[in-house]
N, C-alpha and C positions, 0 to 999 in steps of 0.2 A: 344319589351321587352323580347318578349320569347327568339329569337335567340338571344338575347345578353346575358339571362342567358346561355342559352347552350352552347356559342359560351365560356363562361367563366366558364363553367364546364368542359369542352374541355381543355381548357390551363390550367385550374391547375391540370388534369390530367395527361398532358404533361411535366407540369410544376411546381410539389409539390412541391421539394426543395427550388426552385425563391419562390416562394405562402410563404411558411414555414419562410421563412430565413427575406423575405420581412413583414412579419406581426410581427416579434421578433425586428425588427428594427426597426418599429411604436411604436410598446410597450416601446421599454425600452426609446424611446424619448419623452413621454411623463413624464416618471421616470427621466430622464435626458434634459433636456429641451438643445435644440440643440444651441450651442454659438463656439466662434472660434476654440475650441478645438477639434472639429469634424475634420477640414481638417488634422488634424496629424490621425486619426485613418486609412484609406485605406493606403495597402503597396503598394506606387504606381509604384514603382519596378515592383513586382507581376502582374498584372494590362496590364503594356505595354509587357512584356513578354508573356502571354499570347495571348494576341491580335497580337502581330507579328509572334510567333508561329501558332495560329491559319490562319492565311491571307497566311504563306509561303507555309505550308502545299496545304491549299488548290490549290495554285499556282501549284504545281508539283501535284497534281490530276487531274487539270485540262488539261493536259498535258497526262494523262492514265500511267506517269509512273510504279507505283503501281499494274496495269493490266499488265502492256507488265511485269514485272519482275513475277508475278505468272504465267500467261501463258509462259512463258520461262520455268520454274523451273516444272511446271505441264507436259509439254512434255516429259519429263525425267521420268516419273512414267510410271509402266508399271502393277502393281497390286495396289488392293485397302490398303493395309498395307504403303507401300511408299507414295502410294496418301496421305495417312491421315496424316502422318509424317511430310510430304513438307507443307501441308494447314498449320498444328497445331504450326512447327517451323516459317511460314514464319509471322504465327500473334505474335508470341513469339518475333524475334526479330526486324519486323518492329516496333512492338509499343514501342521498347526503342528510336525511333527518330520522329515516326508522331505521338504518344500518342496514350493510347487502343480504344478510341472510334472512331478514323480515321479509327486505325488498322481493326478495325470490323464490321464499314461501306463500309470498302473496303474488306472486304476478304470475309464474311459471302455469301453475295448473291453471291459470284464467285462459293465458296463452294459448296450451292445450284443447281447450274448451273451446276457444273460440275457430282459433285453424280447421279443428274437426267439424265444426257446424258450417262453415263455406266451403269444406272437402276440399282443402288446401293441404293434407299433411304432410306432403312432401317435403313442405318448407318450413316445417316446424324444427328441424335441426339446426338449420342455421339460424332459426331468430333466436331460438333458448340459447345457443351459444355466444349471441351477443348481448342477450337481457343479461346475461351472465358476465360479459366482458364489461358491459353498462356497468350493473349495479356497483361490480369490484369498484371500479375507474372511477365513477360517479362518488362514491362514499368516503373517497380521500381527502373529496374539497371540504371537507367541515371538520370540525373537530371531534362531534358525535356523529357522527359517519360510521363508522367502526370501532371495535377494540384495539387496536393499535395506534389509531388515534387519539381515542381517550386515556388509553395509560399513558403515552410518550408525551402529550400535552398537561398532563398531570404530573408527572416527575419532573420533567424539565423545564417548567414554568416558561416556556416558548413564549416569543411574543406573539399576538396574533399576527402582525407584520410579516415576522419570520415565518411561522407555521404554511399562510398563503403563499409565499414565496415559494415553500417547499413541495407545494403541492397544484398550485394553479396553474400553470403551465402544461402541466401534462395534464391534468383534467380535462385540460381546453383543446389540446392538442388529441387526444382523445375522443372527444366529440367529435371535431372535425372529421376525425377517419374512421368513427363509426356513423355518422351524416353519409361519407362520401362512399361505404362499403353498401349502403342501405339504398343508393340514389341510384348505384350501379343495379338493382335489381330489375327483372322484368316486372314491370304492372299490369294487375289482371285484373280487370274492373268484376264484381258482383253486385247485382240488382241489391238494392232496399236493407234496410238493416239488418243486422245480425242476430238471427232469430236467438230469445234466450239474454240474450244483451243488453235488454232494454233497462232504463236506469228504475232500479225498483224504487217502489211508492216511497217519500220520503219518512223516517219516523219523526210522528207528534214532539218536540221537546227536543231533538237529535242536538241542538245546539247548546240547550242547554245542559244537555248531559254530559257534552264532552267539554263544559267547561273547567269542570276538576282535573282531566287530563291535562288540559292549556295552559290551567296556573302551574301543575305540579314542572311542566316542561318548561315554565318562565324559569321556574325556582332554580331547575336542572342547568340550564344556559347562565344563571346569574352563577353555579356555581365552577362550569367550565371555567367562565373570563373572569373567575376569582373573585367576585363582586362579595358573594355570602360564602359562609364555613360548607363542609358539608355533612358534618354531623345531626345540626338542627336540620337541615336540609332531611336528609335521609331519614328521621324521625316524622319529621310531617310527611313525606311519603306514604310511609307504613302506613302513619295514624290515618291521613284520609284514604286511600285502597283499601283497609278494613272494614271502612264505615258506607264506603259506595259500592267494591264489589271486591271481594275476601278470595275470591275463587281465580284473581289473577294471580295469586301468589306464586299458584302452582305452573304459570305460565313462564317462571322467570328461569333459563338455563343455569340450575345451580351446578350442574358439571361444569360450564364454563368457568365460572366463580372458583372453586377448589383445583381448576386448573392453573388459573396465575396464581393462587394461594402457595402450590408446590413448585410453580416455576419463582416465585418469591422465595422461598427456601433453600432452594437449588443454587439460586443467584447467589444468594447471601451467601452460604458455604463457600461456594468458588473463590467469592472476590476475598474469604477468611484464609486461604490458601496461596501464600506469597508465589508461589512457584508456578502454579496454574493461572492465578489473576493475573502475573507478568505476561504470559505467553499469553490469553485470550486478546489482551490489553495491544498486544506487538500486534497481533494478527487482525484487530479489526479497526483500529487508530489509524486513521488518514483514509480507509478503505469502505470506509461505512454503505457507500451506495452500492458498492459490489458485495457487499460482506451480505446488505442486506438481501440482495435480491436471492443471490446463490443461498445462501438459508432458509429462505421462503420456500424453494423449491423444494425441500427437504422434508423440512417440519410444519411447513405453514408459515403465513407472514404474522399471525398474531404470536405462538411462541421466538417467532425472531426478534418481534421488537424486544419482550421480556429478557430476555436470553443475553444478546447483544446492549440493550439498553447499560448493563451493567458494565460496561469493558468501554464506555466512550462516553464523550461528552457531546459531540457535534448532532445533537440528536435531528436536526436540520436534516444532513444527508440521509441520517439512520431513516426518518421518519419517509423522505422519497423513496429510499432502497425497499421497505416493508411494504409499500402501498404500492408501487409495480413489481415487487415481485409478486403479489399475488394472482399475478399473469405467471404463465408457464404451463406448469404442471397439474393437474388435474387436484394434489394435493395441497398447491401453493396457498390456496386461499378454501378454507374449509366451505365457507358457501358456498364454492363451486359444486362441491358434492350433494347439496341440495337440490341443484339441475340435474346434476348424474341420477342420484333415486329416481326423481319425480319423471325424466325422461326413459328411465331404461325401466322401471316400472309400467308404464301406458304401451313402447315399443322393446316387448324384453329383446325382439331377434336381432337390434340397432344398435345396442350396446359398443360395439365396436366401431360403427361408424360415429358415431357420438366422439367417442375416446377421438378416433381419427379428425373428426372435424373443430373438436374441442383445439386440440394439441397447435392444429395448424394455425387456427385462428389466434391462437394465444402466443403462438413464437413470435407472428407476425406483429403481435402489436407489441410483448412486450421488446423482439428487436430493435423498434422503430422509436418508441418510448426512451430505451434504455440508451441508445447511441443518443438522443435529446439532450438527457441525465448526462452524461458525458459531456458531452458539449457544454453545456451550461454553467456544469459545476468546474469547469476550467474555466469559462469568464466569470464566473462570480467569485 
């Protein structure tokens, strides 16, 4: 009894938002007594996009491509200013196609690895706090970028026109002031390559191996811009992943998955509720870019977009409001907490400088960001 309480203070540790999202879609189904109308709540669009995004991804990890292209691009540094450039851009623009929290289980401990073989660690806080502001910023500009991107781009059938509008701007603006936060460093030249860093031997076939992941990822894009269904879509997934390598299956966050499962649930009950659907509806209509951002802060920006998604139509502002706010707060964007592990794990005694340098650098941009938002969304 003991270890199953521990073992289950442990997972919702791990696992707040699932806990959180999971005990609001108990609740409101006893408000709403569960009948056939439930199958129309989940966007099962959403859903299978995710899941074969997720499984592809993994596929081409599995594979190191991700490694051999940082160690490739690390070679080329020759001071610690460039080094932190190349890390800081390379989580900026990978996470607009593997999403930030790939982006930063794949970069973060490279990071680490690398700062400590030039006896650099001093500066390892501040660069993992900006791969981290990177990846966030970085994964808004595409549609599979994120989860917040691929469900809001899925319900609300955005145009691609509109979606860019809502997010390029600060992307771009974003760059700029992690360029010019990066430029201001001192540079510290070290001698010869990065021992350990050298681009390992390429593998025999490596191209052709990862052309099953290439097609399944055409499929995936054909079925973002609506081109194909994505039932058949999600079917050929499975079917080729079973036949090439069975063992990513286990690679794919299926708490994520059962998390918008129960924020679909949750939703639907509310909006079943004339007297609670009025008041969300009052409270987040015309407001959506503040609605979103101050929610993010709270619960994370991916249950804000879910959450919110249902109480508005402007999914334009929603979808800006979601993707800066996952600036702020350490919990605003859940991949942030994958720098926190992976950094207060290697430096347990820094944990609070982290917290402290995290918080600063993230007021700062998403202030600067958010008055942008502001501005903009009154001339447009």
């Amino acid at each position: 009894m003991n270890k199953a309480f521990i073992a289950g203070i442990k997972f919702f540790k791990q696992e707040t938002v699932f806990c959180v999202s999971f005990v609001l879609a108990v609740i409101s189904a006893f408000i709403v007594m569960p009948d056939g109308i439930y199958r129309t709540y989940p966007d099962y669009r959403t859903l299978a996009l995710l899941f074969c995004l997720m499984i592809i991804v993994a596929g081409f990890q599995s594979h190191g491509v991700f490694a051999l292209l940082g160690q490739s691009l690390i070679k080329r540094a020759n001071g610690t200013r460039k080094l932190s450039v190349i890390m800081v851009l390379l989580c900026f623009f990978c996470s607009m196609v593997i999403t930030n929290d790939v982006t930063l289980i794949t970069f973060v401990p490279f990071t680490i690895q690398v700062y400590r073989m030039i006896g650099k660690e001093e500066k390892l806080l501040k660069v993992v706090v900006l791969e981290t502001i990177g990846a966030n910023l970085g994964s808004m500009a595409t549609p599979i970028g994120n989860p917040q991107n691929i469900y809001l781009c899925s319900i609300s059938e955005i145009s691609m026109g509109r979606f860019f509008q809502a997010v390029l701007p600060y992307a771009g603006l974003a760059l700029v002031m992690l360029l010019l936060v990066l430029w201001k460093e001192t540079d510290e030249i070290f001698a010869g390559n990065i021992v350990g860093t050298q681009e390992t031997e390429k593998k025999e076939g490596l191209f052709a191996a990862l052309l099953p992941y290439l097609f399944l990822l055409g499929l995936c894009l054909l079925v973002v811009f609506r081109v194909l269904p994505y039932g058949p879509v999600l079917v050929c997934v499975a079917v080729v992943i079973f036949f090439v390598n069975r063992k990513l299956f286990k690679s794919v966050d299926y708490v994520l998955l059962f998390t918008f499962l129960c924020f679909f649930v949750f939703i639907g009950n509310m909006k079943r509720m004339p007297a609670v659907s009025s008041l969300l509806v009052s409270m987040v209509k015309g407001k959506e870019l503040w609605a979103g951002i101050l929610a993010s802060q709270v619960i994370s920006n991916v249950p804000a977009a879910v959450l919110l998604s249902g109480f508005t139509g402007n999914y334009g502002e929603l979808l800006t409001g979601v993707n800066l706010g996952g600036l702020g707060t350490l919990i605003a964007s859940l991949a942030s907490l994958i720098s926190f592990k992976f950094y207060s794990r290697e430096f347990p005694s820094k944990k609070g400088a982290f917290f402290k340098g995290f918080t600063l650098w993230n007021v700062v941009f998403l202030g600067i960001l958010a008055v942008a938002a502001g501005v903009l969304s009154r001339l447009c």
